[in-house]
PLY file of the C-alpha trace (Angstrom):
ply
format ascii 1.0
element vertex 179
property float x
property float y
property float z
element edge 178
property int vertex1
property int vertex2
end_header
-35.08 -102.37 34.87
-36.10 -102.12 38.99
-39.91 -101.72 39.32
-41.01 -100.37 42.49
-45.31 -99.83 43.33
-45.53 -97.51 45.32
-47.80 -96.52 48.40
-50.22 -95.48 45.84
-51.31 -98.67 44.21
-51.03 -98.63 40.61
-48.43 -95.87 40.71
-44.96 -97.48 39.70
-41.46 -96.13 39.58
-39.40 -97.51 37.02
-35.30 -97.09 37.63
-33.57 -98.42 34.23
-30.11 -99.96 34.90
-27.39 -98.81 32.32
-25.08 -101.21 31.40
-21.92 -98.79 31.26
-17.89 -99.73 29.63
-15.52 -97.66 28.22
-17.39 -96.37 25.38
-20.59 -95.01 27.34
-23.81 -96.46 28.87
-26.50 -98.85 27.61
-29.61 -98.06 28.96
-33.47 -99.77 28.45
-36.36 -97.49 29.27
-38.91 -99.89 27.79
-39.75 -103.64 28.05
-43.02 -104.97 27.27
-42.11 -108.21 28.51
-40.92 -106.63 31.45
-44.19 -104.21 32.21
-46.34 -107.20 31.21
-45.14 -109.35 33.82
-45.78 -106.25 36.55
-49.10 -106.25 35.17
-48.80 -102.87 33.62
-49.90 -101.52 30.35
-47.73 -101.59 27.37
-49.87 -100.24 24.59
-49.00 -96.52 23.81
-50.59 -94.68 21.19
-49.11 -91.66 21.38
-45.36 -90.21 22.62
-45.96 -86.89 23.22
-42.84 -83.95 25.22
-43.48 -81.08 27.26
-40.62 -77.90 27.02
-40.79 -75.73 29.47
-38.43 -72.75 29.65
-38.62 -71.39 33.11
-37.18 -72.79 36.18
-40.69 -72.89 38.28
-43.31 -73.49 35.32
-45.71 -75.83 36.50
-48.44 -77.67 34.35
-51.27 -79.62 35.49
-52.86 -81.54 37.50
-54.36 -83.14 34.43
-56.62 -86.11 33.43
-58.95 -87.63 30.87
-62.31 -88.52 31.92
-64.55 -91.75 31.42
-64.34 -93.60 28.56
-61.29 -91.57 27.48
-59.07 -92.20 30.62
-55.12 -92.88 30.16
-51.95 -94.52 31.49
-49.00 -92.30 31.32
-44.90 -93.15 31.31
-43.28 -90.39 31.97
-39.41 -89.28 32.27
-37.57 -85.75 32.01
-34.67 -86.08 28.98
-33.42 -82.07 30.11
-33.41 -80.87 33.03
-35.15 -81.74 36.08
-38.66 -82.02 37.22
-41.25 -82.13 40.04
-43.28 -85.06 38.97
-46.85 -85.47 40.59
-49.42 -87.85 40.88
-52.78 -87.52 42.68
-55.12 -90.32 43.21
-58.87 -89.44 42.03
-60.46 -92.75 41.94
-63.56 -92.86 43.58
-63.20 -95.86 45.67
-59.58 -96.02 46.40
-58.27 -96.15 49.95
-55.81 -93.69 48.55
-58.41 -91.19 47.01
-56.77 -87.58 47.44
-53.46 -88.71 48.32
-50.34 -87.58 46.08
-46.46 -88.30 45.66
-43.75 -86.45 44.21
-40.92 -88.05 42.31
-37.62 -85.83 41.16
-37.36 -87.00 37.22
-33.66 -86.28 35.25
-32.14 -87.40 32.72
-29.21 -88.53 34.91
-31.15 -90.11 36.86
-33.32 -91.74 34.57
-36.34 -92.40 36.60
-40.29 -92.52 35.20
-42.95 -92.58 36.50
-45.73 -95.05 35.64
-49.08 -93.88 36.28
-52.59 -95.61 35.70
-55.93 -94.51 35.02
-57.65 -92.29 37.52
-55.04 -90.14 38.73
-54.28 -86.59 37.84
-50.93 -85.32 36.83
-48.54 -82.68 36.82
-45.10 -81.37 37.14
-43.00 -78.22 38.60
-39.77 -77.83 36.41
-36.73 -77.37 39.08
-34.66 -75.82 36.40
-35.24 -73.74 33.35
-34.98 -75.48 30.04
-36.90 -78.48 30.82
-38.03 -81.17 28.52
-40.69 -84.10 29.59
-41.56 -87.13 27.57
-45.06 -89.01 28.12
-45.77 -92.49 26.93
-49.62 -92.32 26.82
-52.29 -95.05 26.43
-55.08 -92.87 24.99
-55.32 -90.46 21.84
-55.88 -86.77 23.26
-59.43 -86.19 23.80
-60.38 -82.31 23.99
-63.91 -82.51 25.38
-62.46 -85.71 27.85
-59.16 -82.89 29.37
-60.00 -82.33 32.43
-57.78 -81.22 35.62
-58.00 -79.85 39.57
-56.50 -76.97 40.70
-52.77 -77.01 42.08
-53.32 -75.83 44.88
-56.47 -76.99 45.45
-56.12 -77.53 49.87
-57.74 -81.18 49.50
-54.60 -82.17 48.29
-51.90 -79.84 49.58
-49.15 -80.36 47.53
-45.92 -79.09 48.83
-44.69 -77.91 45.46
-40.83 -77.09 45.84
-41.10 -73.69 44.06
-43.34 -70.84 43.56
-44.86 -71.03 40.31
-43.15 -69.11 38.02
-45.26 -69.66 34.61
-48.72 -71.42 34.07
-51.55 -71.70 31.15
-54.70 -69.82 31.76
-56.46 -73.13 31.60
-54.64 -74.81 34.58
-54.85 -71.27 36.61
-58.66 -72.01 35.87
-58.55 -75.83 37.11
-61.52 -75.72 39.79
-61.07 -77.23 42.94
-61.81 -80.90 43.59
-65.33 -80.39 45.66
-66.74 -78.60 42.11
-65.40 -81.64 39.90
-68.12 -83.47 38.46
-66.36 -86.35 37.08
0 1
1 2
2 3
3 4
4 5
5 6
6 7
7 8
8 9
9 10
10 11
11 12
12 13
13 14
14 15
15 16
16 17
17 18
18 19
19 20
20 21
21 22
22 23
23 24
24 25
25 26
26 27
27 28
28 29
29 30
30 31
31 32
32 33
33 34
34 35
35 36
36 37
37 38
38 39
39 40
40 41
41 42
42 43
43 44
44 45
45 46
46 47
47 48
48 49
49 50
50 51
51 52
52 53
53 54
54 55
55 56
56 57
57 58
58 59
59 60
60 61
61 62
62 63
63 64
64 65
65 66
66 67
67 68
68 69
69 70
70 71
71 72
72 73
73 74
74 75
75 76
76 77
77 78
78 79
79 80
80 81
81 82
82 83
83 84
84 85
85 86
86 87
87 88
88 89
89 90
90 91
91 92
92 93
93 94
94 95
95 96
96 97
97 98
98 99
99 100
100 101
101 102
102 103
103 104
104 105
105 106
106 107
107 108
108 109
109 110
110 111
111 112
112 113
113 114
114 115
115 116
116 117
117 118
118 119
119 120
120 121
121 122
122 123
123 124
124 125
125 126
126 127
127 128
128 129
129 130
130 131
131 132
132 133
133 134
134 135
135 136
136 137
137 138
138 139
139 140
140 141
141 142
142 143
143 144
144 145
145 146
146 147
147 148
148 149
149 150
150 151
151 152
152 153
153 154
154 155
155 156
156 157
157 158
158 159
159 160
160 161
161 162
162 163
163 164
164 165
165 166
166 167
167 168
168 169
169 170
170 171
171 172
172 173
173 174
174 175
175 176
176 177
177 178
C-alpha cells in the first residue's frame, strides 16, 4: 500500500498495490500495521455504503461535531465518484481549503480523512456504491454539514447536481455554523 498526505495535513490518499498472476489480482485495502506506522487511526466501529443511482447525485458536505467527531476511509466498489474533503478546523493553516479525489473500483484509491473536515461526494456515473470505514458510532444530534455550494469554499463540482436529500439542500452556509 502507497500512502501519500496530502496538501491538506491529515488528509491521506491510500493507493493499494495488487499483486496480479494468471488467476486474477491480490489486493490489500487495510493494514493496521501499515496505518499505524503513518500515524493514522485504525479503530473502526462501524463500515457503513452509500448507493446512489443517478449519475450527478451528490451527498454532503458532512461532519460530526465535538465530542462525537470521526475519521473516515473511504473508497467507491461501483462506479465512480467525486470524493471531497473540506478542512473546518479552527486553527488550521488550511481552514476552508478542499480537494477532490476521483474514487473507482479500478482504481482502487481511498481516501483517508481525519477529524475536523467535512465530507462529500458527486457520483460521475449512475449506479454508484461508496464504502466508509468510520471511527465513530453515528450520532444524530452530533450530524452536522455546510452547504455545497456554500462560496467560502467554491467547490468546482464536475457535474450539476442531479439528486440531493432535503437535509443537505438545507446545509447552511459556513458564516451561520456554530460549531
Amino acid at each position: 500500500m502507497q500512502f501519500t498526505e496530502t496538501e491538506l495535513k491529515g488528509v491521506w490518499l491510500i493507493e493499494p498495490t495488487p499483486t496480479i498472476d494468471d488467476r486474477g489480482s491480490f489486493t490489500r485495502v487495510f493494514c493496521e500495521k501499515e496505518m499505524a506506522d503513518c500515524g493514522l487511526a485504525t479503530r473502526f466501529v462501524q463500515h457503513s455504503r452509500s448507493h446512489s443511482v443517478r449519475k450527478g447525485t451528490l451527498r454532503g458536505l458532512h461532519f460530526q461535531e465535538q465530542p462525537y467527531t470521526e475519521v473516515k476511509l473511504v473508497s467507491c466498489v461501483r462506479g465512480a465518484v467525486f470524493d471531497v474533503v473540506v478542512d473546518l478546523r479552527p486553527n488550521s493553516p488550511t481552514r476552508n481549503r478542499w480537494l477532490g479525489f476521483e474514487l473507482t473500483p479500478a482504481n482502487m484509491k481511498q481516501v483517508y480523512i481525519p477529524e475536523g473536515f467535512a465530507h462529500g461526494l458527486q457520483t460521475l456515473t449512475d449506479d454508484a456504491e461508496v464504502s466508509y470505514m468510520i471511527s465513530q458510532f453515528y450520532t444524530p444530534h452530533a450530524a452536522k454539514g455546510v452547504r455545497y455550494n456554500d462560496p467560502v469554499f467554491s467547490i468546482n463540482w464536475p457535474l450539476m447536481p442531479t439528486a440531493m436529500s432535503d437535509r443537505d439542500k438545507s446545509w447552511p452556509l459556513l458564516r451561520k455554523l456554530v460549531h
